[in-house]
C-alpha positions in Angstrom: 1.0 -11.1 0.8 1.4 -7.6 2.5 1.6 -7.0 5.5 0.3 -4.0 7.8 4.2 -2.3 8.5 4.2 -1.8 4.3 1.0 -0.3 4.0 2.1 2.1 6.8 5.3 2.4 5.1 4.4 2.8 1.4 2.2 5.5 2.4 5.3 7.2 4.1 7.0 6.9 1.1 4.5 8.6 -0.9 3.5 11.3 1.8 -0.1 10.6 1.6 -2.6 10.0 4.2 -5.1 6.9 4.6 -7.9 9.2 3.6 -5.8 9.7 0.2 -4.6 6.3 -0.1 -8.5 4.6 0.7 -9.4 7.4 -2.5 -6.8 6.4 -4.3 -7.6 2.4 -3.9 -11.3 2.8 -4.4 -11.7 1.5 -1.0 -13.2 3.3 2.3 -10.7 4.6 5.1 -12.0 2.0 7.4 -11.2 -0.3 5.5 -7.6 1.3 5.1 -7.4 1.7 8.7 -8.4 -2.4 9.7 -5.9 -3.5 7.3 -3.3 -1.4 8.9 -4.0 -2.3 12.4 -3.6 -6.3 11.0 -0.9 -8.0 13.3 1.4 -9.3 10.8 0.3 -10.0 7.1 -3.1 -7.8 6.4 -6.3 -9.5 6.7 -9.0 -8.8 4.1 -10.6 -9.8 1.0 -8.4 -10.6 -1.7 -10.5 -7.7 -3.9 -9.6 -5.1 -1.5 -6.4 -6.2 -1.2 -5.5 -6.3 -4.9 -7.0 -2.3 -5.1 -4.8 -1.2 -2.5 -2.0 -3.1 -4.3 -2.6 -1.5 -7.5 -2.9 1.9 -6.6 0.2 1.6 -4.9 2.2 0.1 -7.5 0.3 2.4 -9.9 2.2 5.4 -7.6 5.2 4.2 -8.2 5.7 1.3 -5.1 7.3 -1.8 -5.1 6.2 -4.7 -2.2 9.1 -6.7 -1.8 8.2 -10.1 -0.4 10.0 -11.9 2.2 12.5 -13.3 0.0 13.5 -10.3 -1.8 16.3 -8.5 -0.5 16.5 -10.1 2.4 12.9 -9.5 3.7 9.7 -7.4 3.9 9.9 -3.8 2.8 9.1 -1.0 0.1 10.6 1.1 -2.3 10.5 3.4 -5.4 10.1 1.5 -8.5 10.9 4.4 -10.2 10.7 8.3 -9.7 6.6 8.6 -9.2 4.7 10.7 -11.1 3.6 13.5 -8.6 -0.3 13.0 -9.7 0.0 8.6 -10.0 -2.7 8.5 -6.6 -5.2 11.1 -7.8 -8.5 9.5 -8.6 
């Protein structure tokens, strides 16, 4: 799962806006912006959420789950290439 604070946090990472990132996922920035208000792990259908997944990972993001490294967060995978989110 995902949860809202790594959204938010991925997209801090990357320096993009939701606008961008919605673009990016093939997804529409209300969309972007319900799942980032979730409490807690994101809400959504499991399409959505495997869009917004991909383009991030596609950007260069790594989700870390709960277990890894001792809890939620994001990071680099690698450097990111500087166009990975356009569409």
């Amino acid at each position: 799962m995902i949860t809202a604070a790594q959204i938010r946090a991925a997209r801090a990472l990357l320096g993009i806006d939701q606008r961008h990132l919605a673009q990016a996922a093939g997804l529409s920035v209300p969309t972007i912006q319900r799942m980032e208000a979730s409490d807690g792990q994101v809400r959504g259908n499991v399409e959505s959420l495997v869009k917004l997944v991909e383009a991030l990972e596609r950007a260069g993001v790594e989700l870390l789950g709960e277990s890894a490294a001792g809890g939620w967060g994001v990071r680099f995978k690698a450097q990111p290439s500087p166009n990975a989110l356009d569409t």
